[in-house]
Backbone as a printed PyTorch tensor [residue, N CA C, xyz], in Angstrom:
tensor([[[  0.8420,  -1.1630,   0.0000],
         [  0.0000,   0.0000,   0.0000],
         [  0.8850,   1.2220,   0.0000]],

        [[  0.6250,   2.0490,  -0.5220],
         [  1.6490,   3.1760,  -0.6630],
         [  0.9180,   4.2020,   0.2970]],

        [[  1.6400,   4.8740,   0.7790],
         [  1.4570,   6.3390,   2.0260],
         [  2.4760,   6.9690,   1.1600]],

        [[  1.9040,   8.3290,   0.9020],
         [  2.6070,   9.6630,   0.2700],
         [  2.4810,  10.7800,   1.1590]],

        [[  3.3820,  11.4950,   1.5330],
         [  3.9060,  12.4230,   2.5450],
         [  4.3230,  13.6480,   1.8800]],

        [[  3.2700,  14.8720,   1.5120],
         [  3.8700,  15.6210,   0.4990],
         [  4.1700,  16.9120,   1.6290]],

        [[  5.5430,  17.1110,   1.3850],
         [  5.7020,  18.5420,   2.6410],
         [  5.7410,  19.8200,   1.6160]],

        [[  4.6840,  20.6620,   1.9150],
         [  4.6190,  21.8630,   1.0780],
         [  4.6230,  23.2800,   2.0680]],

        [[  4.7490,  24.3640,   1.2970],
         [  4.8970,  25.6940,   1.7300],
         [  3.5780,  25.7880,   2.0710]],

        [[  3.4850,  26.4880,   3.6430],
         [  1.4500,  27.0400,   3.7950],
         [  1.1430,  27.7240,   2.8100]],

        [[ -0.0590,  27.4520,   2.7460],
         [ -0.8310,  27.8380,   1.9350],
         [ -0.4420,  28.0460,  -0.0320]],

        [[  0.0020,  26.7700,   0.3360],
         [  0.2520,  26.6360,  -1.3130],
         [ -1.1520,  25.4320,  -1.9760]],

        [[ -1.4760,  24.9160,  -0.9100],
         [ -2.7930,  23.9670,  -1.5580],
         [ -3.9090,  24.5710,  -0.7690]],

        [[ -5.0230,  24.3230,  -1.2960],
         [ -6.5210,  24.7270,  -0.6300],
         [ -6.4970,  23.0450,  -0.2080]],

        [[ -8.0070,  23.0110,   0.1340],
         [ -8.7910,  22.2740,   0.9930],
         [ -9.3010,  20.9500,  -0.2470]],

        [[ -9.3690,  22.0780,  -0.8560],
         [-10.2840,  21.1440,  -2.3030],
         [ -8.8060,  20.8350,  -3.1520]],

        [[ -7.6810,  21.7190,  -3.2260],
         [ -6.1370,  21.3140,  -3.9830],
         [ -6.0570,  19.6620,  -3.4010]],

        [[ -5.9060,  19.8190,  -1.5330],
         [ -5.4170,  18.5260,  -1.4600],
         [ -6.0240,  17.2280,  -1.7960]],

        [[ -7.5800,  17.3770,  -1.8530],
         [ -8.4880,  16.7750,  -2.1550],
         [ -8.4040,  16.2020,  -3.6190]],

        [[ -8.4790,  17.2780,  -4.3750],
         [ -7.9780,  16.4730,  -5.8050],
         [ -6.5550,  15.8940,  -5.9590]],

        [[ -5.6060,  16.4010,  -5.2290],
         [ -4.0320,  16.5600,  -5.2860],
         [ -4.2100,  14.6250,  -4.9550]],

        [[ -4.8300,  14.0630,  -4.0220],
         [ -5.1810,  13.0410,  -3.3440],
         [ -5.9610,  11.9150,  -4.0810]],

        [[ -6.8510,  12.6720,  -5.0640],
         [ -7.7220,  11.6490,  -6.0880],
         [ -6.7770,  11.1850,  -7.0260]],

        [[ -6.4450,  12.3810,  -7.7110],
         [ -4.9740,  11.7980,  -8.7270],
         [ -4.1700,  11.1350,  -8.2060]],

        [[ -3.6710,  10.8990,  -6.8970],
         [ -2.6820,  10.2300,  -6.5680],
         [ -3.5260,   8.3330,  -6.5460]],

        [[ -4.5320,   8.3810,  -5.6530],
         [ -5.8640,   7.3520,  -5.6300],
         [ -5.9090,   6.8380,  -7.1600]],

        [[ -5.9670,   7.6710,  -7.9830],
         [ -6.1200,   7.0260,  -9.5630],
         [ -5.4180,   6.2360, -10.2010]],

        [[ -3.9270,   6.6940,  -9.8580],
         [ -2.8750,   6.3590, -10.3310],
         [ -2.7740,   5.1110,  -9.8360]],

        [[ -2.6970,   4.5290,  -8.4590],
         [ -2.9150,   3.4890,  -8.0900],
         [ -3.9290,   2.4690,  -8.8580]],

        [[ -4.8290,   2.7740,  -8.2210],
         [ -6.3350,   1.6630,  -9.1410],
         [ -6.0990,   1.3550, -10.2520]],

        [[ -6.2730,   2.5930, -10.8720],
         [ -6.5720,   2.1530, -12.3840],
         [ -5.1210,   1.3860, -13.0940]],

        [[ -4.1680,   2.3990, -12.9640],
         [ -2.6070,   1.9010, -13.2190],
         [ -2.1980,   0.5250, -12.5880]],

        [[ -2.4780,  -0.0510, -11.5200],
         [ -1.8740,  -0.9940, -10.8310],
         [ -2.7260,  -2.1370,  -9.9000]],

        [[ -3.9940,  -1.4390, -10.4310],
         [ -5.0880,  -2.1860,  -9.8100],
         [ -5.2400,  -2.6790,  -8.2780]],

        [[ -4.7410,  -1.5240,  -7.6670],
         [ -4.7450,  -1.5860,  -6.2430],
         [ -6.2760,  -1.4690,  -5.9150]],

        [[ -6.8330,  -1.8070,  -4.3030],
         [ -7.3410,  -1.2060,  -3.9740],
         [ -7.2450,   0.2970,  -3.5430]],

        [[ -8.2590,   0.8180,  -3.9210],
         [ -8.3300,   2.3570,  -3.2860],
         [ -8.1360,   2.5990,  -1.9490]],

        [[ -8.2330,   2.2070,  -0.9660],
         [ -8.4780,   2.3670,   0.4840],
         [ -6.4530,   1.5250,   0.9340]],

        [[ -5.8330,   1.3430,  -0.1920],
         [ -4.5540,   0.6100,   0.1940],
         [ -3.9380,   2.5030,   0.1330]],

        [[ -4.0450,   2.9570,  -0.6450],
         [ -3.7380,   4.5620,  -1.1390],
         [ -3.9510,   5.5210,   0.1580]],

        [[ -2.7510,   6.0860,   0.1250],
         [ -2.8020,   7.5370,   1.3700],
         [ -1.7630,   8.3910,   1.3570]],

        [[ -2.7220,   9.6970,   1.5180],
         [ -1.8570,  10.7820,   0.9860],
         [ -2.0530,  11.6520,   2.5560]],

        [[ -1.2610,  12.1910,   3.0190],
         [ -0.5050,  13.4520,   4.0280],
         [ -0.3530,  13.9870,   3.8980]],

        [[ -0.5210,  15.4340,   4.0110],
         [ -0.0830,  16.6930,   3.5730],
         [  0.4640,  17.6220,   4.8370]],

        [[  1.4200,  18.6280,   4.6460],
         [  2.3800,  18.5790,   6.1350],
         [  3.1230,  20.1080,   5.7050]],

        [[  2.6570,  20.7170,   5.7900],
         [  2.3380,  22.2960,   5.5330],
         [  3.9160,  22.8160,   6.7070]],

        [[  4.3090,  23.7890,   6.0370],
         [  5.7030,  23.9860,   6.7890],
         [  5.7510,  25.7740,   6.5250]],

        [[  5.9930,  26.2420,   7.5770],
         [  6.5250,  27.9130,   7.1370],
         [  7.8060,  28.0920,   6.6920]],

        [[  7.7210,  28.8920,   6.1440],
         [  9.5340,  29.0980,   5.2760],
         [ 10.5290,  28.7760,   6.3120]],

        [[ 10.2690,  29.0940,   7.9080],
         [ 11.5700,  29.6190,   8.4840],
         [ 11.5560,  27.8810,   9.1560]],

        [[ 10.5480,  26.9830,   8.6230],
         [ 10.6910,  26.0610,   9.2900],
         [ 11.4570,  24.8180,   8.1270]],

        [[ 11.6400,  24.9550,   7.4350],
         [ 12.5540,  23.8410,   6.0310],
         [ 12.9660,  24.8550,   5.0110]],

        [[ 14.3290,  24.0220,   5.2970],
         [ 15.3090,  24.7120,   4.6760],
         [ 15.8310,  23.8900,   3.5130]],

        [[ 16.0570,  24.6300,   2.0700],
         [ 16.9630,  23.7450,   0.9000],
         [ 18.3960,  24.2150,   0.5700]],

        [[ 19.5140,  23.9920,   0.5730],
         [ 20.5400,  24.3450,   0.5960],
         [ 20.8390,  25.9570,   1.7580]],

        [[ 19.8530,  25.6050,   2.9110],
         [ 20.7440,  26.8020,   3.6940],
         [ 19.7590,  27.5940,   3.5730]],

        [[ 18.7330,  27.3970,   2.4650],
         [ 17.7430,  28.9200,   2.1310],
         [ 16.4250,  28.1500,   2.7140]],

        [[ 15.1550,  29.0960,   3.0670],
         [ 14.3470,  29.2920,   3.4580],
         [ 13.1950,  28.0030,   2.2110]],

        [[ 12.2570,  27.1740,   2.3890],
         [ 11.8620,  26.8460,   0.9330],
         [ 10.5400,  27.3400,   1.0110]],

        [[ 10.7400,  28.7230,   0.6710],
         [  9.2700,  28.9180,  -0.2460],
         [  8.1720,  28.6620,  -1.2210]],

        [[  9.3710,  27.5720,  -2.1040],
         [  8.4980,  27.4900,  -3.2630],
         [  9.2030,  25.8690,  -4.0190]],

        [[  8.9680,  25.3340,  -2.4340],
         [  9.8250,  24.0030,  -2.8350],
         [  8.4920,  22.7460,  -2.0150]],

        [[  8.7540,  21.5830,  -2.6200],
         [  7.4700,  20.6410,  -2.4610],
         [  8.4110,  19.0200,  -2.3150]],

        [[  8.0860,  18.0920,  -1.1700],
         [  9.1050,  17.1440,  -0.9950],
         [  8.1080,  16.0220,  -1.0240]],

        [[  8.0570,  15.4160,  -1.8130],
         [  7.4120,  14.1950,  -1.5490],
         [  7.9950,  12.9900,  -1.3910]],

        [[  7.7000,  12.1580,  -0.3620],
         [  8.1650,  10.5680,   0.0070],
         [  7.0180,  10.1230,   0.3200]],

        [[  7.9020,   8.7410,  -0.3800],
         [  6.2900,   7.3330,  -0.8790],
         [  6.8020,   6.5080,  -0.5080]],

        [[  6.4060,   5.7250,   0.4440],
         [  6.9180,   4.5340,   0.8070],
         [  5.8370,   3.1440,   0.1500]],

        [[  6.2260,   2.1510,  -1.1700],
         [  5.3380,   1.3250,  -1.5730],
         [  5.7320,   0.5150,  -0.6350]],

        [[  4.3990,  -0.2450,  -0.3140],
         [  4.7530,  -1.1920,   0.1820],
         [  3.6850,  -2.5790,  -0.3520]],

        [[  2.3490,  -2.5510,  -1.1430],
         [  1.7990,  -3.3200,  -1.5150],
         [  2.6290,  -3.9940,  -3.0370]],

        [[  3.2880,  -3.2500,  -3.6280],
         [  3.7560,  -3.5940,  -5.0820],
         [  5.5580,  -3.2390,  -4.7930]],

        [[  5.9070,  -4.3260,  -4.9180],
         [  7.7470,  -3.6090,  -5.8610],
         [  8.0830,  -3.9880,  -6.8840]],

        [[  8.9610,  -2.9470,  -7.5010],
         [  9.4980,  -2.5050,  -8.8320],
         [ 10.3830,  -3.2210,  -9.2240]],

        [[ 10.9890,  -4.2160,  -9.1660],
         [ 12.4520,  -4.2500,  -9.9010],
         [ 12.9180,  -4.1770, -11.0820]],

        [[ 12.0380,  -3.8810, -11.6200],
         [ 12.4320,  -3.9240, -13.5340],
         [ 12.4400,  -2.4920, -13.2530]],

        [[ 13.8750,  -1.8100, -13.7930],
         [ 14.3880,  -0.3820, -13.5320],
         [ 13.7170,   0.2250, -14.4710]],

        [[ 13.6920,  -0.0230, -16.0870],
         [ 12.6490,   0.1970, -17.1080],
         [ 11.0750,   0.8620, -16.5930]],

        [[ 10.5330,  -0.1910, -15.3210],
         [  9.3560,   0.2450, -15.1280],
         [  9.3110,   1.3160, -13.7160]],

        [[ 10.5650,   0.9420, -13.1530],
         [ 10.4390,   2.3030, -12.2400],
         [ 10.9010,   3.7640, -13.3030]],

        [[ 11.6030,   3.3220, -14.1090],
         [ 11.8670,   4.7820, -14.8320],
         [ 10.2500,   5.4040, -14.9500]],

        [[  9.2880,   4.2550, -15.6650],
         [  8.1390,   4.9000, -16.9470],
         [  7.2110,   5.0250, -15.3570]],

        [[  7.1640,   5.1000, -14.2860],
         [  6.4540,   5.0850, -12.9960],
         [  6.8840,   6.3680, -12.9180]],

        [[  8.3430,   6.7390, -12.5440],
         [  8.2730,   8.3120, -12.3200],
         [  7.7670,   8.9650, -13.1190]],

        [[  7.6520,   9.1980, -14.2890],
         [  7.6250,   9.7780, -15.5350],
         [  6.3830,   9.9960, -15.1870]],

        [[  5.2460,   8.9490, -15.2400],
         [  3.8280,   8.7570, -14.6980],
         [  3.3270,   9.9830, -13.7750]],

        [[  4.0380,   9.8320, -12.3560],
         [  3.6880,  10.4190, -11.6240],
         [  3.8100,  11.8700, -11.6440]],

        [[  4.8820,  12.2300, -12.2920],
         [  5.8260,  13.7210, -12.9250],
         [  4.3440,  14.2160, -13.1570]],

        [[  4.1410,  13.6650, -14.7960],
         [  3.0440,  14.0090, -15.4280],
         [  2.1580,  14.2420, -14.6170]],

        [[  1.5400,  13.6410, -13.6730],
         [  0.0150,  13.4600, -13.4550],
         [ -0.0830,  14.5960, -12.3540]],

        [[  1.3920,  14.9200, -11.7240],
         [  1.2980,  15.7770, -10.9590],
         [  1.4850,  17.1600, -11.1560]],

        [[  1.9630,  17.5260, -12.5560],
         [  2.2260,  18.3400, -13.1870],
         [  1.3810,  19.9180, -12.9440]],

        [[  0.0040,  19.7300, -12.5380],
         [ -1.0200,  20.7380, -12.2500],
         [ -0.9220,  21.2190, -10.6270]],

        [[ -0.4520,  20.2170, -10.0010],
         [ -0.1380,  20.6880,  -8.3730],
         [  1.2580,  21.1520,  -8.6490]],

        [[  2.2270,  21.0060,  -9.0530],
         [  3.5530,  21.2160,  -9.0660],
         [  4.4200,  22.3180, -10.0770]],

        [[  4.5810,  21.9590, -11.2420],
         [  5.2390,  22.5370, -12.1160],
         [  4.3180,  23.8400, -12.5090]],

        [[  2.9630,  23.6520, -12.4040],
         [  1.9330,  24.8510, -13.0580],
         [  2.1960,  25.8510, -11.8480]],

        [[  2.4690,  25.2980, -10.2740],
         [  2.4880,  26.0740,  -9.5490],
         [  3.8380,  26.5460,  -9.2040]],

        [[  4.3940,  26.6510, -10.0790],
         [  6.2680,  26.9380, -10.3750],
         [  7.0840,  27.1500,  -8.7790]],

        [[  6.7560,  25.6490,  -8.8360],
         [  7.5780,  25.4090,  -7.5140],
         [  8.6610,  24.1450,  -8.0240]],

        [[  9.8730,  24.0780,  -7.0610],
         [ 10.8110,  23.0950,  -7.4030],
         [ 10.3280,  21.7590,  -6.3670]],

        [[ 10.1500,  20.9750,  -7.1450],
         [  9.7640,  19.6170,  -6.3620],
         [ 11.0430,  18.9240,  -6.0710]],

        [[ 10.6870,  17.1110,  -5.2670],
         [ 11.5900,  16.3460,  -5.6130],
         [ 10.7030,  15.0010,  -5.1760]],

        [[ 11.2520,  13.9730,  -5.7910],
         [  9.9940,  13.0770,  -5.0810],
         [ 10.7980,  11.8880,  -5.0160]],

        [[ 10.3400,  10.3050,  -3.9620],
         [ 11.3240,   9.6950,  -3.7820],
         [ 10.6140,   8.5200,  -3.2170]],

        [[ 10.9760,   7.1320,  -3.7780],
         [  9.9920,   6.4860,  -3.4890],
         [ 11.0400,   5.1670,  -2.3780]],

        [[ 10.6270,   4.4760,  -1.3520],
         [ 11.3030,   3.4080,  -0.7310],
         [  9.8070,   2.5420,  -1.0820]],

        [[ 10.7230,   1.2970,  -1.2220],
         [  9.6310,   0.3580,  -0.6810],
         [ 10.0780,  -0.9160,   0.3970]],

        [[  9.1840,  -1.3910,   0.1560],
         [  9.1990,  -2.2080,   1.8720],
         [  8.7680,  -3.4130,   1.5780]],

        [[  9.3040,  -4.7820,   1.7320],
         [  8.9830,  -5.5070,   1.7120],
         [  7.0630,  -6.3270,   2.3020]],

        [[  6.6000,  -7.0130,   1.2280],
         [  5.1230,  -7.0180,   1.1430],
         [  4.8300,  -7.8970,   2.3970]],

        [[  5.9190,  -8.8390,   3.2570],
         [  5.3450, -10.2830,   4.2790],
         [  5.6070,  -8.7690,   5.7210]],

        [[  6.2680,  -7.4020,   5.4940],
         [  6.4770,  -6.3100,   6.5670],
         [  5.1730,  -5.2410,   6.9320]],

        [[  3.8540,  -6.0830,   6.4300],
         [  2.7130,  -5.0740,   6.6130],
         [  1.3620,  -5.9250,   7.0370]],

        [[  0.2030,  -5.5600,   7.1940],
         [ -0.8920,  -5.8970,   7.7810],
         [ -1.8400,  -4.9260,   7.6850]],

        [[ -3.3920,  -4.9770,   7.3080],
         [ -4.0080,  -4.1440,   7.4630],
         [ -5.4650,  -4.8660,   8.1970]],

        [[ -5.7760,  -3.8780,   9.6500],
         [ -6.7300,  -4.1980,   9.9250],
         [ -6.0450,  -6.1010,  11.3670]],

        [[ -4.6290,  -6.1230,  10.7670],
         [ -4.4570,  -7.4120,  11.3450],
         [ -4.5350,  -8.2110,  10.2630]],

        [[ -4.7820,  -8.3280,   8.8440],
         [ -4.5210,  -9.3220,   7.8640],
         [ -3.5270,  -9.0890,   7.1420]],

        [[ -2.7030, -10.0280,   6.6800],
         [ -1.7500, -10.0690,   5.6820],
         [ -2.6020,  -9.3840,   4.4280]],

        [[ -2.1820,  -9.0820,   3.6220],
         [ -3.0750,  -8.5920,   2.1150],
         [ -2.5090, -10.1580,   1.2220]],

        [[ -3.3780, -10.4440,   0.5850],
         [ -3.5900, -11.3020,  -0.6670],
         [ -3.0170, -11.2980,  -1.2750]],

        [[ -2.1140, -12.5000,  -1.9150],
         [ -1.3440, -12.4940,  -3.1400],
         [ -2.3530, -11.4950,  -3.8980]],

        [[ -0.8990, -10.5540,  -5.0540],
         [ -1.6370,  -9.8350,  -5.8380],
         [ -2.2810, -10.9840,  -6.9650]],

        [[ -3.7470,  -9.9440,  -7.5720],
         [ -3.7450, -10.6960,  -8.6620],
         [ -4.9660, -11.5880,  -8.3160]],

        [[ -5.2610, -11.9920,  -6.6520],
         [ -5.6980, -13.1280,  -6.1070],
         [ -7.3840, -12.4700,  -6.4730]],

        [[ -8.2660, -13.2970,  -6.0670],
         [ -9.7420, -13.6170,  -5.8170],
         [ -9.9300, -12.7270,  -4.5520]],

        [[ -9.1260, -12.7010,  -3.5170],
         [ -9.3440, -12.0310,  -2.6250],
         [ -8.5280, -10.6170,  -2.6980]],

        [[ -7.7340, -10.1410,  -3.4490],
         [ -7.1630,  -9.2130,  -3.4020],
         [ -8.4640,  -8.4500,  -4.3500]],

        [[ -8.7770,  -9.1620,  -5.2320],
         [ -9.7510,  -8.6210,  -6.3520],
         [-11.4380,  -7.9330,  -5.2830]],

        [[-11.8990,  -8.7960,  -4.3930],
         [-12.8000,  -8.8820,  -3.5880],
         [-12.6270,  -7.5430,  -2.6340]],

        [[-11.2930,  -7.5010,  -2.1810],
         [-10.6100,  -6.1110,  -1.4450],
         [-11.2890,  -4.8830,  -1.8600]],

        [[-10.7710,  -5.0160,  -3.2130],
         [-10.8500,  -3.7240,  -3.9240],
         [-11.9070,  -3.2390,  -4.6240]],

        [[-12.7920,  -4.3610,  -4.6000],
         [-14.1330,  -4.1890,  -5.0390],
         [-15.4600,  -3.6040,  -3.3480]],

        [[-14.8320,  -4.7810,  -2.8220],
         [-15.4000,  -3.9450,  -1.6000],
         [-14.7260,  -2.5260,  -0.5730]],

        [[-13.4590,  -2.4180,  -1.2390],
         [-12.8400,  -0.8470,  -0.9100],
         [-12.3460,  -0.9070,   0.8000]],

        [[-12.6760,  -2.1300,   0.9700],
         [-11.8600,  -2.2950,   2.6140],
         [-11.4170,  -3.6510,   2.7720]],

        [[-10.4890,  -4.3280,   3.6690],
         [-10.3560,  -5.7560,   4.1780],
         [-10.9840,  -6.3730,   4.6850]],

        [[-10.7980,  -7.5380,   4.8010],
         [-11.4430,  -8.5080,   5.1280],
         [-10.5740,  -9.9480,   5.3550]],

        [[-11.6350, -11.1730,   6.5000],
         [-10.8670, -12.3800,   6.5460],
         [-10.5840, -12.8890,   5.0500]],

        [[ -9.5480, -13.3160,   4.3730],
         [ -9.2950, -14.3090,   3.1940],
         [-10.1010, -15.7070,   3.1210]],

        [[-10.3590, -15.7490,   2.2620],
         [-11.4650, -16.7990,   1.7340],
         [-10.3620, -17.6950,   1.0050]],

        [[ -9.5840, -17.5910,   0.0790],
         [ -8.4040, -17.8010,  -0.5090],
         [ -8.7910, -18.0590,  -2.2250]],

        [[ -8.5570, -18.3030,  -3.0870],
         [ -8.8560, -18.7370,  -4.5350],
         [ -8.3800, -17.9170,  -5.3430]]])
């Protein structure tokens, strides 16, 4: 499940920014990778200039995002390349339109190092992973 941690300047997103800022991120998942939706979470963590600093200077107009996956990993470097690229793009209307310098950075975490609710999550792919995401929350495994 991926958790995204975006640290931005106050008042650089509205109420409704993070809200969509949060659907696009939700989209990208599902539809792209066929997660469940409810595996998806976004943070937002609002900082005053005098409180983060980028080389020594104040960041006014700077945006840090860390993603820790932990339902899916990458190892085909090919597909982590065309993943950033993905996300670049999609974020392009929170970020680059709002001519700020980003940086973004993804860890992941091994899939047997998580639990939700107290259940392991479902081989991907599975009957029950499929069931997850159709019902948008967890549940005991049935298995198939």
């Amino acid at each position: 499940m991926p958790i995204w941690h975006v640290h931005h300047p106050e008042n650089l997103y509205s109420t409704k920014d993070k809200q969509q800022f949060a659907a696009q991120v939700t989209v990208l998942y599902a539809e792209l990778i066929k997660l469940p939706k409810f595996y998806v979470s976004v943070a937002f963590h609002a900082f005053a200039p005098q409180d983060f600093f980028v080389g020594a200077e104040p960041a006014t107009k700077f945006v840090r995002i860390s993603i820790d996956h932990i339902a899916r990993l990458t190892p085909d470097p090919e597909r982590r390349r065309k993943w950033m690229d993905t996300i670049n793009e999609r974020l392009t209307p929170f970020l680059r339109h709002r001519g700020v310098h980003w940086e973004i950075h993804i860890d992941e975490t091994p899939r047997d190092f998580w639990t939700i609710d107290g259940f392991f999550p479902p081989p991907t792919g599975s009957s029950d992973e499929r069931r997850w995401a159709e019902e948008n929350k967890p549940s005991q495994p049935i298995g198939g």
